[in-house]
C-alpha positions as a LaTeX table, in Angstrom:
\begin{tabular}{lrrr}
\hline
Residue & $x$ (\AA) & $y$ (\AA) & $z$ (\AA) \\
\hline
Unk1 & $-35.44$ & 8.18 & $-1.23$ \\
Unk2 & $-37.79$ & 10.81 & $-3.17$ \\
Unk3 & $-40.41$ & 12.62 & $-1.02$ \\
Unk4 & $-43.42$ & 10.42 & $-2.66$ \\
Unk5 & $-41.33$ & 7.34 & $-2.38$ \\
Unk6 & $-41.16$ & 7.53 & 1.43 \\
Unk7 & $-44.87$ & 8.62 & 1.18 \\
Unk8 & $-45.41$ & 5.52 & $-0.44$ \\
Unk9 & $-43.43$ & 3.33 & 2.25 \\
Unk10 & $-45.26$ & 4.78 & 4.86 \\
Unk11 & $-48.81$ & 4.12 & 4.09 \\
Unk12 & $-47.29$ & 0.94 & 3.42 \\
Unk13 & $-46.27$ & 0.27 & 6.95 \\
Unk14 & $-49.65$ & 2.16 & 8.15 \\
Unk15 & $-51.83$ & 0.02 & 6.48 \\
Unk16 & $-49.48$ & $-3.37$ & 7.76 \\
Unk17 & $-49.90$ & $-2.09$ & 11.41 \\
Unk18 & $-54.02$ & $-1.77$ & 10.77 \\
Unk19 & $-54.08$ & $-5.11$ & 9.64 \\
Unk20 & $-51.71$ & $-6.49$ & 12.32 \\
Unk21 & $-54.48$ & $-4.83$ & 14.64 \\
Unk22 & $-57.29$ & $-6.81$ & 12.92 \\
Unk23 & $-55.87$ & $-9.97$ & 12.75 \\
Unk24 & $-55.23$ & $-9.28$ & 16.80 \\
Unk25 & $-59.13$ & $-9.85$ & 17.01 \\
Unk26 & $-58.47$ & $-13.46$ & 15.30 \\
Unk27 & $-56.61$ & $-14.43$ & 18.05 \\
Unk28 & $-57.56$ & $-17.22$ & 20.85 \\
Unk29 & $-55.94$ & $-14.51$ & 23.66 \\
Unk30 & $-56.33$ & $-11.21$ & 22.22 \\
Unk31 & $-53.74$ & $-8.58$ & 23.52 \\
Unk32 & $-56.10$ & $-5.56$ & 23.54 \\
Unk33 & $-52.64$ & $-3.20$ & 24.60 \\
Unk34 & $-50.84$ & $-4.58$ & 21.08 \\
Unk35 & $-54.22$ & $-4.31$ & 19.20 \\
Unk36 & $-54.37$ & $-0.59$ & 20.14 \\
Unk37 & $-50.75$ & 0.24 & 19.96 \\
Unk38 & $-50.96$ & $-1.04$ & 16.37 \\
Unk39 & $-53.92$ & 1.29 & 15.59 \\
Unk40 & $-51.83$ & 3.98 & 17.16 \\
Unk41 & $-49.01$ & 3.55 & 15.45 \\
Unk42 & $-51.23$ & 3.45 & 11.75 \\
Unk43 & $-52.39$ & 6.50 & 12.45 \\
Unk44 & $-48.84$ & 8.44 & 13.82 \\
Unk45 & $-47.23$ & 6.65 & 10.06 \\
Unk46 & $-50.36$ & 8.04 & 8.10 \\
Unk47 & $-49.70$ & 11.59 & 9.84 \\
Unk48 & $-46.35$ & 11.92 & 8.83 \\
Unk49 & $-47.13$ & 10.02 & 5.37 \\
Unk50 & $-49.35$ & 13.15 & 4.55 \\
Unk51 & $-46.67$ & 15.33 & 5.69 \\
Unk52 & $-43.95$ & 13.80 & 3.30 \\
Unk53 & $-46.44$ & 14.22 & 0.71 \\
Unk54 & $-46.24$ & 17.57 & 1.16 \\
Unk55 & $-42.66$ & 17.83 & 1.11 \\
Unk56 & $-42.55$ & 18.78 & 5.21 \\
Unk57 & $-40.44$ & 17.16 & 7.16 \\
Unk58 & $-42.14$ & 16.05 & 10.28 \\
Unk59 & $-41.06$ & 16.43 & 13.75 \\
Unk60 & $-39.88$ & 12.79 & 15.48 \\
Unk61 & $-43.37$ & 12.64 & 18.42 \\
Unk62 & $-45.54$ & 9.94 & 18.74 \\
Unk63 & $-48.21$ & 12.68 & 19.84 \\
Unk64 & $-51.06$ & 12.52 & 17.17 \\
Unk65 & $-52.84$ & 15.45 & 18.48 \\
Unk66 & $-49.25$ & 17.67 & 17.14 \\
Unk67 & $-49.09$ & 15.57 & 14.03 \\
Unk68 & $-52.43$ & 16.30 & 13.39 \\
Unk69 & $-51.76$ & 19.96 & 14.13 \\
Unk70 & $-48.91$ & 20.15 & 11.47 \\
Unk71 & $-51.45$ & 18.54 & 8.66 \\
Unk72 & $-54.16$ & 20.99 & 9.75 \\
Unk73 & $-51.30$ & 23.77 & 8.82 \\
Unk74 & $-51.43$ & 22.63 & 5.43 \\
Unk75 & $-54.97$ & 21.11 & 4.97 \\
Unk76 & $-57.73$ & 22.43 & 7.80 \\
Unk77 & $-59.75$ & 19.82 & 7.08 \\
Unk78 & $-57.44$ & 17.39 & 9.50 \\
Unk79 & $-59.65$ & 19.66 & 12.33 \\
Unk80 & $-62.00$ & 16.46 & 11.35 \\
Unk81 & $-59.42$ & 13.80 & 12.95 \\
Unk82 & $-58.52$ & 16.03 & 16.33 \\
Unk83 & $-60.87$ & 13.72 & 18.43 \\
Unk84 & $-59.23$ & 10.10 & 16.54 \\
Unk85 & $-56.23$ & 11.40 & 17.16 \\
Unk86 & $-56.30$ & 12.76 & 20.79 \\
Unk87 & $-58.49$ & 9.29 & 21.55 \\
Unk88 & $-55.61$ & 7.24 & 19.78 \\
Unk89 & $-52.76$ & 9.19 & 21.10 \\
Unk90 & $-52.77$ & 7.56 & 24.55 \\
Unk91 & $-51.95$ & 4.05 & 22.79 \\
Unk92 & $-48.68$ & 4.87 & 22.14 \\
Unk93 & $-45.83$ & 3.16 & 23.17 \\
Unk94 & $-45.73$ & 3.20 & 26.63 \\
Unk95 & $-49.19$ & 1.51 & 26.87 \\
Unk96 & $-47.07$ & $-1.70$ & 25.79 \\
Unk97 & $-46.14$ & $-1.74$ & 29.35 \\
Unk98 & $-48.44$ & $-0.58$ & 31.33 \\
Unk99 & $-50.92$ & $-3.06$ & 33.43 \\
Unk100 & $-52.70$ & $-0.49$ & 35.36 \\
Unk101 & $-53.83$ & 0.82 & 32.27 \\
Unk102 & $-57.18$ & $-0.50$ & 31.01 \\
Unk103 & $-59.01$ & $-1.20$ & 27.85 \\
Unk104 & $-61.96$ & $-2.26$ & 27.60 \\
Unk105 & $-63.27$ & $-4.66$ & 24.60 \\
Unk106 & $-65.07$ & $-1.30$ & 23.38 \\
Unk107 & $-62.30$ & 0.23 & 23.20 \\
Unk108 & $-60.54$ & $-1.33$ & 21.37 \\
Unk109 & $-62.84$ & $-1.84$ & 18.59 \\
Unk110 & $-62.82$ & 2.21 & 18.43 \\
Unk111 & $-59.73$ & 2.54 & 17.95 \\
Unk112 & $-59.17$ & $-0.02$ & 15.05 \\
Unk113 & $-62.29$ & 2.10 & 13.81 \\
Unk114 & $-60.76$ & 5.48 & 14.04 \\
Unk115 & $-57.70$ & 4.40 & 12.79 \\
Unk116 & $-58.82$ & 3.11 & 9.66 \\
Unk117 & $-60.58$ & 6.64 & 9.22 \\
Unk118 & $-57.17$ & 8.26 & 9.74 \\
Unk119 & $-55.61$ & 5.99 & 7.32 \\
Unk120 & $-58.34$ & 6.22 & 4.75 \\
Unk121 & $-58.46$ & 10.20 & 4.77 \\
Unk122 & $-55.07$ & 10.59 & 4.55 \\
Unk123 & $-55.06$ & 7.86 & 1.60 \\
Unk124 & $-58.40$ & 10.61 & $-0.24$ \\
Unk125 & $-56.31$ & 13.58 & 0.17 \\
Unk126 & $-52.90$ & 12.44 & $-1.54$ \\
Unk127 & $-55.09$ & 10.14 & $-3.75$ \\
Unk128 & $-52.08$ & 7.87 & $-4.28$ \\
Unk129 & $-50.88$ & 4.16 & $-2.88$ \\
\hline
\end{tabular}
C-alpha cells in the first residue's frame, strides 16, 4: 500500500471512530470511557494519517502529545493542537479499564469537540479524503 493510500485508510478509520463517539451520545446508557477512547483514538489515526502523508513513518505510541510533536517537525502550525492533544491523550487505552478514573458529562463532550478539530485540521492541511 502507497503512502497516500494508507493516508487515505486512516482518515478513514479516524473519522469511523468520531462517529462511533457520537453515536455513543445516542445511546440509552452512554459509556462516557468508550465515548472518549473513541475520540482518542480519531485523533492518534489523524496524527499518524498526516505523517504518512508526508511520507514519515510514525513511531507505534498512543501518546498524542509525541505525535503531535513529530507533525509540528514538519508543519509548526500543529503547536495549535498541543492542548487537544495533551487533553485527549489520557483517553487512551487504558482508560477502557479503569473505574477510578472519572469523566464527567463535560468532559466528554470536549473531547468529541477537540477531536473533530484534530481530525478536521489534519483533513485542511493534506486537503485530500
Amino acid at each position: 500500500m502507497d503512502s497516500k493510500e494508507e493516508y487515505r485508510m486512516l482518515m478513514r478509520i479516524a473519522k469511523k471512530d468520531l462517529n462511533y463517539a457520537k453515536h455513543g451520545l445516542t445511546m440509552d446508557e452512554i459509556f462516557v470511557e468508550g465515548v472518549c477512547h473513541h475520540c482518542q483514538q480519531s485523533s492518534e489515526k489523524s496524527l499518524k494519517a498526516f505523517l504518512i502523508f508526508n511520507n514519515i513513518t510514525y513511531r507505534f505510541t498512543h501518546d498524542l502529545e509525541t505525535l503531535c510533536s513529530d507533525c509540528q517537525e514538519i508543519d509548526d502550525t500543529f503547536s495549535a493542537l498541543n492542548n487537544h492533544c495533551y487533553f485527549l491523550s489520557r483517553f487512551s487505552s487504558g482508560i477502557r479499564y479503569a473505574d477510578t478514573f472519572i469523566i464527567t458529562e463535560e468532559d466528554m463532550q470536549k473531547a468529541i469537540k477537540l477531536a473533530e478539530e484534530v481530525f478536521n485540521f489534519v483533513k485542511e492541511k493534506t486537503q485530500c479524503l
